[in-house]
N, C-alpha and C positions, 0 to 999 in steps of 0.2 A: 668623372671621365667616361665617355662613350667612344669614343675611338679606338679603336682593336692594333691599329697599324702601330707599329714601333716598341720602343722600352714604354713602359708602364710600372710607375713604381706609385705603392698606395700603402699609407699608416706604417712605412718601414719605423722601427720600432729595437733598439739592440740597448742591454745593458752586461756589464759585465757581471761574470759566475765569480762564485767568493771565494772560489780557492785562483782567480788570477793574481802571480804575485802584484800589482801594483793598487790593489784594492784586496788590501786582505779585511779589512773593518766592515767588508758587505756588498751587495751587490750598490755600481753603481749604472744608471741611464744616461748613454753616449750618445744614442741618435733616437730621437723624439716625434714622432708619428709625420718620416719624412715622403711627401707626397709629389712627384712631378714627371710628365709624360714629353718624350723624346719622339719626333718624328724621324724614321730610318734617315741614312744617312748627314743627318746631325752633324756636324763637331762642336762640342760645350765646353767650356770653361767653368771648371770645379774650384773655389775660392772659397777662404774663410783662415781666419788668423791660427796661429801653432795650437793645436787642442781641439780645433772646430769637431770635428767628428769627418774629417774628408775622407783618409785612409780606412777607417771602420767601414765607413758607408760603401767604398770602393769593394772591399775584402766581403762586404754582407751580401753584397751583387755577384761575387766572384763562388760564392758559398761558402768560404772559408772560414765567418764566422756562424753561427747561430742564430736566426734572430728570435727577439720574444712576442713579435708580433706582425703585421701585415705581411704583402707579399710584391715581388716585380713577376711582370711577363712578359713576352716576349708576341706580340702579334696575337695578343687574347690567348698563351699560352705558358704556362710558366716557366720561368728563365731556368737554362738548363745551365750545368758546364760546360756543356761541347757548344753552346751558341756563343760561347764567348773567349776572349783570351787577358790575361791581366801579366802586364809588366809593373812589379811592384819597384817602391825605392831603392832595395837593394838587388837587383835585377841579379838574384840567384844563379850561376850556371856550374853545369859538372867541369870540376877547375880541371881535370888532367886531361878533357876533352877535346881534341884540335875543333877551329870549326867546323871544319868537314864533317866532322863526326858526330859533332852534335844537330846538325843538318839530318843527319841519317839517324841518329836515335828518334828526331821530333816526327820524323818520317814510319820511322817505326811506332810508335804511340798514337798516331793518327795518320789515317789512309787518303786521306784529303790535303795534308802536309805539301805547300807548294814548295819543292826543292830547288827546281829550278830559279824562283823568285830569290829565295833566299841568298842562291850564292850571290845572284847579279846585286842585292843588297848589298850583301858585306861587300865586294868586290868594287862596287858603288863608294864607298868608303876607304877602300885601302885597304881592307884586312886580308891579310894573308891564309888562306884557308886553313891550310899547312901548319898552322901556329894556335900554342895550345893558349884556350881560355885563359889563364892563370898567367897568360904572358903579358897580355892586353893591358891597358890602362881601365881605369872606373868607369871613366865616358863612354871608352870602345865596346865596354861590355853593357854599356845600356842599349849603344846601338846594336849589337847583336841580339840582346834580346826584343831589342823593336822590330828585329828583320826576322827574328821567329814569329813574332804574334803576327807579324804582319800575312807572311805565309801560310798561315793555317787560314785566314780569308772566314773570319769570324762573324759574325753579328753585329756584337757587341764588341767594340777594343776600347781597356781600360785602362788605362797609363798613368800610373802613381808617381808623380815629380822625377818624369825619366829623362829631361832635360836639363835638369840642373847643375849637372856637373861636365855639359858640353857646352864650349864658346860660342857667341853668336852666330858664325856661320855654318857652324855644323848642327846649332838648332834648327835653322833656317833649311838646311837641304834637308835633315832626318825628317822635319814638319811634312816639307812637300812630298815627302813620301808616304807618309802617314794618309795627307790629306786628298794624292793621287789613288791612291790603294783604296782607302773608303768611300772617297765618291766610282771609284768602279764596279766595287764592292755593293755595294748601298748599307758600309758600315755605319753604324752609330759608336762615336769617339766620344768620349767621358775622360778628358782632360784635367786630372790634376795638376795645380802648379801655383806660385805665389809670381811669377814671370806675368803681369797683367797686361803688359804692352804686349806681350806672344800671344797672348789671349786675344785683346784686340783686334789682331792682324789675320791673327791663325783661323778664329773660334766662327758660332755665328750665333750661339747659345750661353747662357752665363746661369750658372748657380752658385750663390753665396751662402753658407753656411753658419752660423752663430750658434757656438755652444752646444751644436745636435739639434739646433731649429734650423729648419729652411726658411731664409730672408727672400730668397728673389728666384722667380723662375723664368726666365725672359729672354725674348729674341737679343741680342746685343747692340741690333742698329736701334730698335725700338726705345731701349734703356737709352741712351744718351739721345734719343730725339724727343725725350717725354723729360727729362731732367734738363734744369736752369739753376741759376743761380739767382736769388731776389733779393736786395739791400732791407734790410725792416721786415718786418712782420709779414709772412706768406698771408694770400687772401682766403675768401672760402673755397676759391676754385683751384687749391692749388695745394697736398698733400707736406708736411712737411717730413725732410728725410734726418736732417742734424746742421746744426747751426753753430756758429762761434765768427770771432773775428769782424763780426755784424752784419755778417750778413748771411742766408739761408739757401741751402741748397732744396729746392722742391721737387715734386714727380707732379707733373700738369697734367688733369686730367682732356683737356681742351685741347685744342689744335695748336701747333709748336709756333712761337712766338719770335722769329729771328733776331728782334730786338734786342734778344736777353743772351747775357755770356751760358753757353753749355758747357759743362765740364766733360773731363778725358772719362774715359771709362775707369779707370786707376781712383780716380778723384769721386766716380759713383760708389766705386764700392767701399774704400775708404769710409765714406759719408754714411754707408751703411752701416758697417761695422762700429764705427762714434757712436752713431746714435744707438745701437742696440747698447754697447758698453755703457752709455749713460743713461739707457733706462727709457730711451724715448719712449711716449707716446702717440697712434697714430690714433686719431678720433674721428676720421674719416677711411680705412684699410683701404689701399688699391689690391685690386685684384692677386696682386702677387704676394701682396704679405696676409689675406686674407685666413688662407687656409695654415698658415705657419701660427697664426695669433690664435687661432681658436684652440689648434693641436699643443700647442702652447700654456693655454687655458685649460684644457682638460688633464693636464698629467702636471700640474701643480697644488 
């Protein structure tokens, strides 16, 4: 990588310490010499089945955890905390806190803290300022804390499965705030979620995850304009991703063929996720699995 502009992450590398309870038998390795560069204002779509290493990888960016090897930066500098802000899955807040006041504490804690933004967020929403944290629903309090990170007018915003437990329409309007705020911003969004269609819609970047390898690092119009579907046997010119049911999903290295059914994006990463579970082989790498197969190769 030569380009200084944006996230830059290179050989991230975490395994757990041996006194963690859920690995008491020894250190184990979560995320595997993870490699891939974000142009500023980005929104990406973080995917990978229950276990991938998303949340880790998230938390290792956020500094939370340790890592045991490579590094992220930020503009040819390394990633700080104050360049970024993370809404984890359990979107933490001080429960006796009215809004109001947690506005004023996030304002106290950082002097760049947009206050004004935030109320017109929650207020955006319904929330009663007046009304303590602890009164809220799960969802209310994910969107409050999307209306903090959003106010602080970050970098980097890292959002760990913070719409999962809000209905479709209030994905849809929390999104476009997300998505108004960063492109004013010129933040880079690092979107966790198992939600693929909001990906779709929302995102414009896709990373797929496998077991703490990076499968896919790619534009998302790109990925479904280079994947088809082929009946029989893929040719030389044309990468195989996973197959079944007889017929094959490929990544075409050639110019896009309208002839051929293209699958959803749901239905790429799926195909990805198959074939890494079944061990596929690719004996020609595209570019995107290129650097996951070697980093892959070397820490086995």
């Amino acid at each position: 990588m030569h380009n200084n502009s944006g996230l830059e992450v290179e050989q991230l590398t975490y395994q757990t310490r041996r006194e963690e309870l859920l690995h008491r038998l020894g250190h184990k390795q979560i995320l595997h010499g993870i490699t891939f560069q974000l142009e500023a204002s980005r929104v990406v779509g973080l995917v990978g089945q229950i276990g991938a290493g998303k949340t880790t990888l998230l938390h290792c960016l956020a500094g939370l955890r340790p890592v045991l090897s490579g590094r992220a930066t930020l503009d040819g500098q390394p990633l700080r905390r104050g360049d970024l802000a993370l809404v984890d899955q359990k979107a933490a807040l001080p429960q006796e806190l009215t809004i109001a006041d947690l506005g004023h504490l996030c304002e106290g804690y950082n002097a760049e803290f947009d206050q004004a933004l935030f109320m017109k967020l929650t207020e955006r929403f319904d929330l009663a300022t007046n009304v303590r944290v602890k009164r809220v629903s799960a969802g209310q309090r994910k969107v409050i804390a999307i209306a903090a990170a959003l106010a602080r007018h970050a970098r980097v915003l890292l959002l760990d499965e913070p719409l999962a437990s809000l209905d479709p329409v209030s994905r849809r309007a929390i999104m476009g705030e997300v998505l108004a705020t960063a492109h004013e911003d010129g933040t880079t969004v690092l979107l966790s979620s198992h939600l693929v269609g909001d990906i779709e819609r929302d995102c414009d970047w896709l990373l797929i995850l496998d077991r703490g390898y990076l499968l896919v690092s790619e534009a998302i119009d790109n990925l479904i304009d280079r994947h088809v579907y082929l009946n029989g046997t893929p040719d030389e010119h044309a990468i195989l991703v996973t197959n079944g049911g007889g017929r094959s999903l490929v990544r075409c290295n050639g110019p896009r063929d309208d002839g051929r059914e293209h699958p959803s994006l749901e239905e790429i990463v799926i195909g990805y996720l198959d074939g890494a579970q079944r061990g596929q082989s690719y004996d020609v790498p595209p570019p995107i699995l290129e650097s996951a197969r070697t980093n892959k190769g070397a820490n086995t």
